[in-house]
C-alpha positions in Angstrom: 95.6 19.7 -28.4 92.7 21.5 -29.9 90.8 21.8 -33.1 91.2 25.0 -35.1 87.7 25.1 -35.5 86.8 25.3 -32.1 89.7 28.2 -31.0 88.1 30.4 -33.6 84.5 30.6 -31.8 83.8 34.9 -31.2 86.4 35.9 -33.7 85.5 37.6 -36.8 87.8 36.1 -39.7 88.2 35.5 -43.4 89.8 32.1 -44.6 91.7 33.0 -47.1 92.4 29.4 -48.1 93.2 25.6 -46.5 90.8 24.2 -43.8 89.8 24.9 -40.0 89.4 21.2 -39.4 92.5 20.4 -38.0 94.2 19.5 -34.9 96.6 22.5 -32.8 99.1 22.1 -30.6 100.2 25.8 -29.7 99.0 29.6 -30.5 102.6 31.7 -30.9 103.7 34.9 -32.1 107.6 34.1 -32.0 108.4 32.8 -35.7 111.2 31.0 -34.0 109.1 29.0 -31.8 107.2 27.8 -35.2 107.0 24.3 -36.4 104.2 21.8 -37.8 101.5 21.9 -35.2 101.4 25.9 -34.3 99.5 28.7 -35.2 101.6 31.7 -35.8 100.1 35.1 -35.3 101.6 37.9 -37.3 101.6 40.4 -34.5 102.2 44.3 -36.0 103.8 45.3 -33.0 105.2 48.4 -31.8 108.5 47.9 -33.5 108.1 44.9 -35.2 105.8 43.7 -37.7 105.3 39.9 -37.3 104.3 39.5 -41.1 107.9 40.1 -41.9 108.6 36.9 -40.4 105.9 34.4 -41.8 108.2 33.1 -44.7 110.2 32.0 -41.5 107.6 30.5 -40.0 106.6 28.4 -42.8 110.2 27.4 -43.7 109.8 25.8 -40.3 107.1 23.8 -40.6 104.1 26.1 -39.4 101.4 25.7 -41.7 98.5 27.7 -40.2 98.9 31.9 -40.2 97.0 34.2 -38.2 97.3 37.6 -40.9 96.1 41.2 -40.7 97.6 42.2 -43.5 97.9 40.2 -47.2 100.7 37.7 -47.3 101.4 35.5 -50.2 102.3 31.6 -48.9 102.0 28.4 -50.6 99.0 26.4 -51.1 99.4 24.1 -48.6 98.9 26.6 -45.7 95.6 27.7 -44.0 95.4 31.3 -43.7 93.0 33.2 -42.2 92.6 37.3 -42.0 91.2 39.0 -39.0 91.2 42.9 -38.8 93.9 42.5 -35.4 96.0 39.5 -34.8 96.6 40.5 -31.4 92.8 41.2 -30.8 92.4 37.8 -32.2 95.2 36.1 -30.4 93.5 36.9 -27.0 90.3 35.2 -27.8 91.7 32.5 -29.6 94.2 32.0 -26.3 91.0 32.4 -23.7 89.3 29.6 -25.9 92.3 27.2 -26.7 92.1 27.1 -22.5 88.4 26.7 -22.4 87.9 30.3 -21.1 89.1 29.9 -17.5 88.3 33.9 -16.7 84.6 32.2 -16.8 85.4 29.6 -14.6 86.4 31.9 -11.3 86.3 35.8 -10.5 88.9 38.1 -12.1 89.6 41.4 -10.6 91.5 43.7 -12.8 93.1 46.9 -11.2 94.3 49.7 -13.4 95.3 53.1 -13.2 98.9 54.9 -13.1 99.4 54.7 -9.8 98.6 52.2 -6.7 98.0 48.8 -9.0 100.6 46.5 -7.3 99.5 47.8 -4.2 95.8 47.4 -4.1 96.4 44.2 -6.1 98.5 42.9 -3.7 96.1 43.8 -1.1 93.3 42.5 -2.5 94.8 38.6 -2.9 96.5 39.3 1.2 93.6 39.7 2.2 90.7 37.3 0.0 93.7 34.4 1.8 93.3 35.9 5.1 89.9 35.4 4.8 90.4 31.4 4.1 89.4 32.1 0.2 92.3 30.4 -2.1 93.6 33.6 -4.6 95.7 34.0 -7.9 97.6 37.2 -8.3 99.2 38.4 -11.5 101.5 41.9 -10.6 104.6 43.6 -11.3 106.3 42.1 -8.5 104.9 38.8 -8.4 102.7 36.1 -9.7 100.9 33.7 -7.2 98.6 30.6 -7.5 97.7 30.1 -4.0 100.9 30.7 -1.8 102.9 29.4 -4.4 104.8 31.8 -6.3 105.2 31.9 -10.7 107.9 34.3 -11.3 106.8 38.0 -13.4 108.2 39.7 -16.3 105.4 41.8 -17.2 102.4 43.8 -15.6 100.2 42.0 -17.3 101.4 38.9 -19.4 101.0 37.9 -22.9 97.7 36.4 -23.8 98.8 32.8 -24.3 100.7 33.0 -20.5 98.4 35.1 -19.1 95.3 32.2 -20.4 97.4 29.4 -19.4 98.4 31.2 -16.0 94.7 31.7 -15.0 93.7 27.7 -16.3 96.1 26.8 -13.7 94.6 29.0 -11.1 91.4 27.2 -11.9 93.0 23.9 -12.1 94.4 24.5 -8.3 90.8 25.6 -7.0 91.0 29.3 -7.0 88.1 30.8 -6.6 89.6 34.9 -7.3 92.1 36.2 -9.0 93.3 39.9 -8.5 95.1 41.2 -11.7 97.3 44.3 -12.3 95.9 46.1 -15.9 98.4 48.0 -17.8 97.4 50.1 -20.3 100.1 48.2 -22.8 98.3 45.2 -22.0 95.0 47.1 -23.0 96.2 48.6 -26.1 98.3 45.5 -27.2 95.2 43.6 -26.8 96.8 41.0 -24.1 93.1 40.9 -22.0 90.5 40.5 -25.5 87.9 37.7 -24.5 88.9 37.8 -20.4 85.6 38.3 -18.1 86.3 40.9 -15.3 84.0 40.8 -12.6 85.2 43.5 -11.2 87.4 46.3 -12.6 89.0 49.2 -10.4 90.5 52.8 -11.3 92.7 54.0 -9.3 94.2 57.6 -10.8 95.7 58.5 -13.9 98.8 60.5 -14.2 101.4 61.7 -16.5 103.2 58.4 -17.7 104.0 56.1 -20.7 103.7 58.8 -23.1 106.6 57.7 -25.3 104.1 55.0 -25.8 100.5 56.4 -25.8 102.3 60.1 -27.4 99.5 62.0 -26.1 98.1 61.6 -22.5 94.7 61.7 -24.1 95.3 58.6 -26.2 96.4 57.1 -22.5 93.3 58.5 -21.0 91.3 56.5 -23.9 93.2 53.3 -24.0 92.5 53.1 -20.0 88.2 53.8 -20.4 88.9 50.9 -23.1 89.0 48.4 -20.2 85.5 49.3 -19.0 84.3 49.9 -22.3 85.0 46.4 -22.5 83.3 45.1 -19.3 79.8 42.8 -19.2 76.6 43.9 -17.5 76.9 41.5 -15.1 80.4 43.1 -13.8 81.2 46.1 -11.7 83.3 49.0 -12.9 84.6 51.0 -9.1 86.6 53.8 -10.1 88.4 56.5 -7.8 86.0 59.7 -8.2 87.9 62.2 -6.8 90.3 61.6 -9.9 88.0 63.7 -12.6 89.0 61.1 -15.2 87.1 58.2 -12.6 83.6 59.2 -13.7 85.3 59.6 -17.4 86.1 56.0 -17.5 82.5 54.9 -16.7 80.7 56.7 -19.6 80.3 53.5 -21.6 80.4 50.8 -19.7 78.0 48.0 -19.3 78.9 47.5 -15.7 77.3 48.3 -12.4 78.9 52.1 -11.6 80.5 52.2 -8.5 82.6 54.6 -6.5 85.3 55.8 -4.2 86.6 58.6 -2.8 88.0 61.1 0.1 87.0 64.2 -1.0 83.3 63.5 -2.7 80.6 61.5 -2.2 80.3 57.9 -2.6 79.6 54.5 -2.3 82.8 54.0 -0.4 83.5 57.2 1.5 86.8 57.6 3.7 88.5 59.9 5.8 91.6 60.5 7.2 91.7 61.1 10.6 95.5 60.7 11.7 98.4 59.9 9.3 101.9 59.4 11.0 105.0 57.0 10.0 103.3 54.5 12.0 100.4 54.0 10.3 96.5 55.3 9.2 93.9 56.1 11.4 90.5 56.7 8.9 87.1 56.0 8.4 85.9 53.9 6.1 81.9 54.3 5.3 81.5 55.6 8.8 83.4 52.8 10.2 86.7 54.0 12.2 90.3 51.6 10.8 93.5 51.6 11.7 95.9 50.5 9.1 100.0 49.8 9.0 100.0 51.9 5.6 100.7 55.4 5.8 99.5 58.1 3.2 96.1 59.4 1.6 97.7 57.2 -1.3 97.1 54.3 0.5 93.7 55.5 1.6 92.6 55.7 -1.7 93.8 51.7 -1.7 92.2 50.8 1.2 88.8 52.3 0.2 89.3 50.2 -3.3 90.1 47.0 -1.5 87.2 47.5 0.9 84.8 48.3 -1.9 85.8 45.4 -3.8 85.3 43.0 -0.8 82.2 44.6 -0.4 81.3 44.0 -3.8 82.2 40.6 -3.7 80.1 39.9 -1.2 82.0 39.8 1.8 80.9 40.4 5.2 82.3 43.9 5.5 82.9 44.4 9.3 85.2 41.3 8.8 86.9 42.2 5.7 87.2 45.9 7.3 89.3 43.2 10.6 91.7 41.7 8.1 92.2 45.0 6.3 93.7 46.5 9.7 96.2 43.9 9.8 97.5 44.1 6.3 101.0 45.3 5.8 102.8 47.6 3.2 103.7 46.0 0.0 107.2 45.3 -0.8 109.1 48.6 -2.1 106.0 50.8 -1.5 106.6 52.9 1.5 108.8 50.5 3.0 110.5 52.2 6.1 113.7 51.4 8.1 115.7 53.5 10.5 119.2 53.2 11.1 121.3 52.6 14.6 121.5 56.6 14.5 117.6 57.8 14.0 117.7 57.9 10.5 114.5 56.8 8.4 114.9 55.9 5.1 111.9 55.3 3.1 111.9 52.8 -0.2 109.6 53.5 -2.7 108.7 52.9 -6.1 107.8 56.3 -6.9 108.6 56.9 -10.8 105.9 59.1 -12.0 106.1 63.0 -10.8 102.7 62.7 -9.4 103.5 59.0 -7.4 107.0 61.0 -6.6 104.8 64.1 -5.4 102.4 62.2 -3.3 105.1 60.3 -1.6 107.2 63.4 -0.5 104.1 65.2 0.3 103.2 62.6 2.7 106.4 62.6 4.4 105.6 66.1 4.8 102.9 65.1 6.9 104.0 63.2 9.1 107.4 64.9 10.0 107.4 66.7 13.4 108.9 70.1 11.3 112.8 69.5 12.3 113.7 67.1 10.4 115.1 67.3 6.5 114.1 65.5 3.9 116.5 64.9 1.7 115.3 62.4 -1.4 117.6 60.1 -4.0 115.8 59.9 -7.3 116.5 59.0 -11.1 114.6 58.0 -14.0 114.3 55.2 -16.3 115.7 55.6 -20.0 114.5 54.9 -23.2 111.0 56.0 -21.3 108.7 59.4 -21.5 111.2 61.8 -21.4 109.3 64.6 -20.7 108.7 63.5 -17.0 112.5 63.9 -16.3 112.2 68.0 -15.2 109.1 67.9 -13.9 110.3 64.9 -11.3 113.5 66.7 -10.6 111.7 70.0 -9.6 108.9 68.0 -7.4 111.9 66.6 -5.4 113.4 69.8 -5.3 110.2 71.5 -4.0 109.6 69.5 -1.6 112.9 68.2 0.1 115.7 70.0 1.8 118.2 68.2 -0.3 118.2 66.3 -3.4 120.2 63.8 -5.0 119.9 63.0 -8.7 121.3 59.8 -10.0 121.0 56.9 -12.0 117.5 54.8 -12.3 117.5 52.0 -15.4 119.1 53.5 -17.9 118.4 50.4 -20.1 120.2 51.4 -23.6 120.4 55.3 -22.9 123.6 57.0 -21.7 123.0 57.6 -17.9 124.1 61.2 -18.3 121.9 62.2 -20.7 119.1 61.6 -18.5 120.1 63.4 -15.6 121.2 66.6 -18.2 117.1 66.1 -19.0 116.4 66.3 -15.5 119.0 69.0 -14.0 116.5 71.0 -16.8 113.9 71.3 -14.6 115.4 73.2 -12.0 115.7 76.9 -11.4 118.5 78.4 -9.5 117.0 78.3 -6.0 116.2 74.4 -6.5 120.2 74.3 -8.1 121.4 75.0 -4.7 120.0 72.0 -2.7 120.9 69.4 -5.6 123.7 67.3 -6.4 124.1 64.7 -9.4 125.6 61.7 -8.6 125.2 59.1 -11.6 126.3 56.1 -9.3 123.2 54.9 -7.5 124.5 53.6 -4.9 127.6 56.4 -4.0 123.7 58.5 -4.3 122.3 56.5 -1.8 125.6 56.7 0.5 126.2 60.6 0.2 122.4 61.2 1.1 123.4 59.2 4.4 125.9 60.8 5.0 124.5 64.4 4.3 121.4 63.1 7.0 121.3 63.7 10.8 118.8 62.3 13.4 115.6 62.1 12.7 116.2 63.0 9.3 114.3 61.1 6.6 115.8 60.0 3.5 113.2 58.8 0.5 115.0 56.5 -2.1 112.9 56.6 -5.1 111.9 55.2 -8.5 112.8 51.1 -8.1 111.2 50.2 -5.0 110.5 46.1 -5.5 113.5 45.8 -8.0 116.3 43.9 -7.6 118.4 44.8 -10.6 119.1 48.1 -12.3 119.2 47.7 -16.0 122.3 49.5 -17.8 122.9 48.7 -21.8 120.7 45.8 -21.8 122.4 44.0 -19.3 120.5 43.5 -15.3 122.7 43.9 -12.3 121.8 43.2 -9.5 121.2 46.0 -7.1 118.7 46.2 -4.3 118.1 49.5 -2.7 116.8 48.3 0.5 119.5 45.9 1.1 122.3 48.6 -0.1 120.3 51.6 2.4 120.4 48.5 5.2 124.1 47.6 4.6 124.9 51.6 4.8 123.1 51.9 7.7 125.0 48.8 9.4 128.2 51.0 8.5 127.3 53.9 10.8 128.3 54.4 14.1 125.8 55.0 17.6 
């Protein structure tokens, strides 16, 4: 329980009439969560305006309203007008929990590809290293070793506040965060203190969200636009948007790469399905991950141990002995001498770096012959261009189903079959039942043939007309493979 008073210290607001002197028991934005005792926020979402539903609200009992825009309500409620309810629920959520972000480190990871990865990474191996870590990712949520389940990259404010006073609560002294760029725009991180934020790449993706891809580009620099002197901002600079995202920022500028100079300098000396062999400032690795992808996460890992204070030439041990995250490059081979690789590839530029790294490190026999779909009701205009990377660059390809989530399953394989000319036509087949896909590309494979099975990695559901099945496509690839004969 908190006083209004107090939640409303750093935001900018207009009482429009009753009293800030009074006792709260929970911030929502869910008018049917509302009773006496709540402060409801009237979020104007993406597709729904919350001020459609403060009549509600106050039928229920909730007498104190978070507004943007006007909104008539009786006398006996205490309104108050901010220029952004979401921009004011994130501060109002960081104080109503006494501003835990302040109380340990935060590291927050963005970028369109390699988050979960270097996230994960990043809390495997602050543990290893006998710290006590939070992680908040799109495949889990962790206080310590014990594990919150996820339903978002990033959570709401209120969850992702009450997530992080736990973490503090439990003695963490870190926490290693994915950033989305929803989570930027929507205004889920306003009033959290970063001490550390990372760029990792950005790629074509979310643009039935952002519409243009500079809009995405902008809502991403927002992030460090946002970060305090006293943080760093370590961004991938051999991605020409990395120095981009550093133009305004407050922060310490610091910097990655392969291919350019900078503070953290790599390279790759030997990439093979068994792992990396690179440099890392000067400083020869060996790592289980395979792919300049995952060199790019290693250099961001070690930079942020670095920056963190940590004595490098351990961190640079414990990073040798970390292993792939689950559904990112996950390999198995079958009785036969088939590799199948699992991997949540669902951008064409993720779904290009994958297959061009399994161009590396096959001997020159072998075909590559890759499963892939895409998600509906998402950026539709990534559909050719991921069917014609997988066409490129495999021997065979089968198109099927992703999450079609509300969209007919058909209709987005028609988008992608658009993006292939005549020549690619010839090695592709359409199969809209993921796992028949998965089966057929087994059965089209030889020895020592590679199979990549792309888009859902981690998941363990595929998503058709609302509904979650469950479906798992390294358990499915490992029961097929149990199937063949020696």
């Amino acid at each position: 329980m908190k006083v209004l008073n107090q939640l409303l210290e750093n935001v900018q607001f207009e009482l429009v009439n009753g009293t800030v002197d009074q006792t709260v028991d929970a911030l929502i934005f869910d008018s049917r969560k509302a009773v006496n005792g709540t402060v409801f926020f009237a979020i104007a979402g993406f597709s729904v305006n919350g001020h459609q539903f403060v009549s509600q609200a106050y039928s229920q009992g909730c007498r104190i309203f978070v507004i943007q825009e006007n909104i008539e309500l009786p006398g006996d409620a205490t309104v108050i007008k901010v220029s952004g309810t979401s921009s004011a629920l994130g501060m109002m959520a960081c104080n109503y929990y006494e501003n835990p972000s302040r109380k340990l480190k935060l590291i927050g990871i963005t970028g369109t590809n390699g988050k979960t990865t270097t996230t994960t990474l990043l809390y495997n191996l602050f543990m290893d290293l006998g710290y006590k870590a939070g992680l908040i990712s799109t495949v889990v949520n962790k206080i310590g070793k014990d594990i919150i389940p996820s339903t978002h990259t990033t959570p709401n404010a209120v969850e992702l506040n009450l997530l992080l006073d736990r973490m503090v609560k439990e003695g963490c002294e870190y926490c290693f965060m994915e950033v989305s760029s929803h989570a930027v725009h929507q205004n889920r991180i306003a009033g959290l203190k970063y001490q550390v934020g990372v760029f990792t790449n950005i790629t074509h993706d979310h643009l039935d969200y952002h519409n243009t891809f500079a809009e995405y580009i902008r809502v991403k620099k927002a992030f460090f636009d946002g970060l305090e002197k006293d943080a760093f901002a370590l961004v991938n600079s051999d991605d020409k948007n990395g120095l981009v995202m550093m133009q305004n920022t407050k922060a310490s500028k610091q910097t990655f790469a392969l291919k350019t100079p900078a503070d953290f300098k790599g390279k790759v000396i030997e990439n093979a399905l068994s792992g990396l062999v690179m440099t890392i400032n000067n400083t020869e690795v060996y790592s289980r991950l395979v792919g300049d992808f995952n060199a790019y996460n290693l250099l961001a890992v070690f930079g942020v141990s670095s920056l963190l204070g940590m004595d490098e030439l351990e961190a640079l041990r414990v990073i040798s002995n970390l292993e792939s995250v689950e559904g990112r490059f996950q390999y198995l081979r079958s009785s036969t001498g088939i590799t199948a690789i699992i991997d949540y590839a669902h951008t064409p530029d993720a779904l290009e770096n994958v297959l061009k790294t399994i161009a590396g490190i096959r001997k020159g026999t072998e075909e590559v012959i890759t499963v892939v779909g895409c998600g509906g009701d998402r950026d539709k205009s990534k559909r050719p261009k991921m069917a014609s990377i997988a066409a490129d660059l495999s021997s065979k390809v089968i198109l099927t189903s992703d999450n079609p989530r509300t969209e007919d399953p058909n209709t987005i394989l028609i988008d992608m079959e658009a993006g292939l000319d005549e020549n690619q036509q010839q090695k592709t087949l359409t199969i809209q039942d993921r796992k028949q896909g998965i089966k057929t590309a087994i059965s089209l494979a030889k020895t020592g043939d590679i199979l990549l099975i792309a888009g859902k990695g981690h998941e363990k559901y595929q998503e058709i007309m609302g509904v979650r099945h469950d479906f798992d496509d390294l358990k499915i690839t490992e029961e097929l493979f149990n199937q063949l004969k020696k």
